[in-house]
C-alpha positions in Angstrom: -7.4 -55.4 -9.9 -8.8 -57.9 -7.6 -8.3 -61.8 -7.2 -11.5 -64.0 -5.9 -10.4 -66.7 -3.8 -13.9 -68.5 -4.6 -13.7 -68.4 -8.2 -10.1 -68.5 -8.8 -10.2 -65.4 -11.4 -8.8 -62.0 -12.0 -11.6 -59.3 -11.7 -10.1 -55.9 -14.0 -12.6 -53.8 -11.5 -10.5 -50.9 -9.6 -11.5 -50.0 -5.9 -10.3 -46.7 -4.8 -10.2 -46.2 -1.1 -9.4 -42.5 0.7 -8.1 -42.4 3.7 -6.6 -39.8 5.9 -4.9 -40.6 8.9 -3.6 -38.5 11.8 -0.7 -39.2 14.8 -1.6 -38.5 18.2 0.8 -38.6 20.7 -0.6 -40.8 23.8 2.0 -42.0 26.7 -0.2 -44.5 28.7 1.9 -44.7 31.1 1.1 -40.8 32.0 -2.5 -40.0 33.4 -1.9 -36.7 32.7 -1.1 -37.9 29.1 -4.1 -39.7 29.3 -6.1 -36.8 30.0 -4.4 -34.3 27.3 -5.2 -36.8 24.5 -8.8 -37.2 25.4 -9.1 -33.5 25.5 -7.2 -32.6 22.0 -9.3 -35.6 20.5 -12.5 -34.2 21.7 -11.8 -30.7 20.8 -11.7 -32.5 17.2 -15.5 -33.1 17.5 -14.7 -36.2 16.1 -16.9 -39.7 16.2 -15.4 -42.7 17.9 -16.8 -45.7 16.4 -13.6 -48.0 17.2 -11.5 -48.2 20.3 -8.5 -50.7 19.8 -6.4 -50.8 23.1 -3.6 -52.8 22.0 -0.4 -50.4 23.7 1.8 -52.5 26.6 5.0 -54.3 27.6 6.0 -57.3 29.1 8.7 -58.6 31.1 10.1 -55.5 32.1 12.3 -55.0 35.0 10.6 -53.5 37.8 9.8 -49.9 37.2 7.3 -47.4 37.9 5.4 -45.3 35.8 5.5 -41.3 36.8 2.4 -41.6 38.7 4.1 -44.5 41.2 2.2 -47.4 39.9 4.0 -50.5 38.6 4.9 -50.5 35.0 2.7 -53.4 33.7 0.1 -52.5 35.7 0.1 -48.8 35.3 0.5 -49.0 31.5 -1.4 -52.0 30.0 -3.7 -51.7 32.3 -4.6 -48.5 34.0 -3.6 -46.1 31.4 -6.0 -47.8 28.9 -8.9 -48.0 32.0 -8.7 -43.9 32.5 -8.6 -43.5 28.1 -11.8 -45.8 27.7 -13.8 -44.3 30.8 -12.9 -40.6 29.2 -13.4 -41.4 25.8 -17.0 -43.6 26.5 -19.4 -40.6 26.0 -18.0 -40.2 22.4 -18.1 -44.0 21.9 -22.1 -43.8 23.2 -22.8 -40.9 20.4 -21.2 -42.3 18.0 -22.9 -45.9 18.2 -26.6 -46.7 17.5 -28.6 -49.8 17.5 -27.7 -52.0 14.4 -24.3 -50.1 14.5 -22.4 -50.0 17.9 -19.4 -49.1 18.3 -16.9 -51.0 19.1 -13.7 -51.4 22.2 -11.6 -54.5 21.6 -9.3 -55.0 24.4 -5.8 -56.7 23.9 -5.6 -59.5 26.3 -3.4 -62.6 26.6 -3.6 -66.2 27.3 -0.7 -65.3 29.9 -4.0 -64.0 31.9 -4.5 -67.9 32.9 -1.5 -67.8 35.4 -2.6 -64.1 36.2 -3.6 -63.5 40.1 -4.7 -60.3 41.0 -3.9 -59.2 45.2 -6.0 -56.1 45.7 -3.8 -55.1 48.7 -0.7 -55.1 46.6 -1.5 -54.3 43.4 1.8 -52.6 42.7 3.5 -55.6 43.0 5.7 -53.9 46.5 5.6 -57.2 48.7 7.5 -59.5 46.0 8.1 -58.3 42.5 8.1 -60.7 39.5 8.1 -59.7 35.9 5.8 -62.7 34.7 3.2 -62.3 37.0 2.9 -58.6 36.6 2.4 -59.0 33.3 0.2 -62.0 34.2 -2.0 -59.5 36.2 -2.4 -56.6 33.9 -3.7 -59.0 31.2 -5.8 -60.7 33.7 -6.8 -57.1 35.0 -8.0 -56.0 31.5 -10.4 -58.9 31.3 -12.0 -58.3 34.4 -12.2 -55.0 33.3 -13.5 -55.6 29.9 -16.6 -58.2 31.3 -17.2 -55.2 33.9 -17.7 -52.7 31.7 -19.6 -54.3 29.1 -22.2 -55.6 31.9 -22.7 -51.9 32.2 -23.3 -51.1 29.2 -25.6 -53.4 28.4 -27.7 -52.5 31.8 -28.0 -49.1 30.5 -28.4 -50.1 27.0 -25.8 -47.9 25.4 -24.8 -49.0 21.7 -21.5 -49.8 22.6 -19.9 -53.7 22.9 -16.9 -54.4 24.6 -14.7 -57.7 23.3 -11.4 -58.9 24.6 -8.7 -60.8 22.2 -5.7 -62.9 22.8 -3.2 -62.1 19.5 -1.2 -64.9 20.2 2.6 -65.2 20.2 3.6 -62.2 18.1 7.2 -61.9 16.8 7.3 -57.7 18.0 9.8 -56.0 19.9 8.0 -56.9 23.4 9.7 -59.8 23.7 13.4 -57.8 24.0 13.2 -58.1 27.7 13.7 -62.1 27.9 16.9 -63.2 29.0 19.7 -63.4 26.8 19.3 -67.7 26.7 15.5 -67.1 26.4 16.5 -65.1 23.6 18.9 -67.3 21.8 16.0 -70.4 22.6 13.6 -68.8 21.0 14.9 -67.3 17.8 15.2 -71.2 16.2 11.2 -71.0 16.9 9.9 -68.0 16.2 9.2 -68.4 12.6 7.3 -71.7 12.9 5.5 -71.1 16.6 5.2 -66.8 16.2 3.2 -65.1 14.6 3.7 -62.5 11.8 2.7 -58.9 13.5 -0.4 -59.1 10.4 -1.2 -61.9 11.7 -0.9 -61.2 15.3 -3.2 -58.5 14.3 -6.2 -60.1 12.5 -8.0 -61.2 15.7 -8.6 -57.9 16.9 -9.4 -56.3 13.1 -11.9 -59.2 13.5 -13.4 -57.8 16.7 -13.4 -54.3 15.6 -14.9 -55.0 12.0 -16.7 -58.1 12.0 -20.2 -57.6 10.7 -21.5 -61.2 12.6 -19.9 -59.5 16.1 -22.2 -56.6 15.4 -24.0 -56.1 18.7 -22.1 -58.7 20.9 -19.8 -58.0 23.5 -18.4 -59.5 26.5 -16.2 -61.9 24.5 -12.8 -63.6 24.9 -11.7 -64.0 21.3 -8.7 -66.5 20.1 -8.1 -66.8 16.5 -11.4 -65.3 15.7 -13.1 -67.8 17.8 -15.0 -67.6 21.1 -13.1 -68.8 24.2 -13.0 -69.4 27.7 -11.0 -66.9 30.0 -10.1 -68.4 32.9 -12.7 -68.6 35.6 -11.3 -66.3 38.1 -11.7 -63.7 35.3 -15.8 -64.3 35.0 -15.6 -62.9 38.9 -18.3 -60.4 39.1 -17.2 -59.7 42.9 -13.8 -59.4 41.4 -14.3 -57.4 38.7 -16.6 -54.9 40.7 -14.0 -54.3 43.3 -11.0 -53.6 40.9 -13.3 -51.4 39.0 -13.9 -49.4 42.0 -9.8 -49.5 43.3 -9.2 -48.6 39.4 -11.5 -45.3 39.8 -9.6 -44.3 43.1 -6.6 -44.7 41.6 -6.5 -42.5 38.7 -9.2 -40.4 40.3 -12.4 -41.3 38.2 -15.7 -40.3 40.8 
């Protein structure tokens, strides 16, 4: 039984929709991880038609993932950089012209504050929660313009999109303070969103049929936005995609 929001009526017609779905086990913050997933999911001969990376955490004390790097940045961003590079041959297969497939990239608007030092990446000279976080999410969108800029050079069907969910009412916001804590929960249900709704914007990007074929997008609400201008810096983007490559050993 559906409802039609245009019409206002109750339509008796029944839609039956299969749908099988199957838990991987992925740790991001492992390249080796990393690398076994990509394997067991290719060994599925599988398509890839949509790439949602959406794992992360923020505001975490300082810790290091097992390879050494710092957690935000070895996790939200580098752990989702080695996974897109290994999985991009399926993704080119599985796309064609009229029906690319698709990687939406989970950004923030925290990204606006986000400075990226390629001589201290790892955060070693003076560690602070925010603007690690600040500089993974501003990493992925250098990342995200990169890539797609090669795609489209080599005309693969694939489109690359970045979104910014929004203030989401999940569990990442644990690691506030206690006081940020107690401030916030008076809010949260009038300035957060729902984790639906936090959601939408990137089920936007990855379904969309008027996105079909357009990448290299910063997406807020389902709208086009600016990114902040440092994040438009090809020089930028270039070198951290060649630092990204050494570090988790990509040629």
């Amino acid at each position: 039984m559906c409802f039609d929001v245009q019409t206002n009526r109750v339509s008796t017609d029944f839609a039956i929709f299969l749908l099988s779905v199957e838990f991987m086990y992925l740790d991001l913050a492992s390249l080796t991880s990393v690398r076994q997933f990509v394997q067991r999911y290719k060994a599925k001969g599988l398509p890839l038609h949509v790439l949602v990376n959406n794992a992360g955490v923020m505001l975490v004390p300082e810790r290091r993932t097992e390879d050494g790097f710092e957690l935000h940045f070895g996790l939200n961003y580098l752990g989702h950089f080695l996974l897109t590079n290994l999985l991009l041959d399926v993704l080119k297969k599985s796309g064609k012209p009229g029906k690319c497939s698709r990687i939406v990239i989970m950004s923030s608007a925290t990204h606006y504050g986000g400075r990226l030092t390629l001589d201290d990446l790892q955060g070693r000279m003076c560690y602070s929660a925010h603007g690690a976080y600040a500089q993974s999410k501003l990493a992925l969108l250098l990342f995200s313009y990169h890539l797609q800029d090669q795609l489209w050079v080599r005309g693969d069907p694939v489109t690359v999109n970045a979104v910014d969910p929004g203030m989401v009412d999940t569990a990442l916001y644990d690691n506030l303070s206690s006081p940020a804590q107690l401030a916030k929960k008076p809010f949260a249900k009038l300035l957060f969103r729902t984790p639906a709704e936090g959601a939408s914007t990137a089920i936007y990007a990855a379904a969309a049929s008027e996105l079909e074929g357009i990448g290299g997008l910063y997406l807020y609400n389902g709208r086009k936005t600016e990114s902040s201008a440092l994040s438009y810096n090809e020089r930028l983007q270039s070198k951290l995609w060649k630092e990204s490559c050494a570090l988790v050993g990509l040629q």
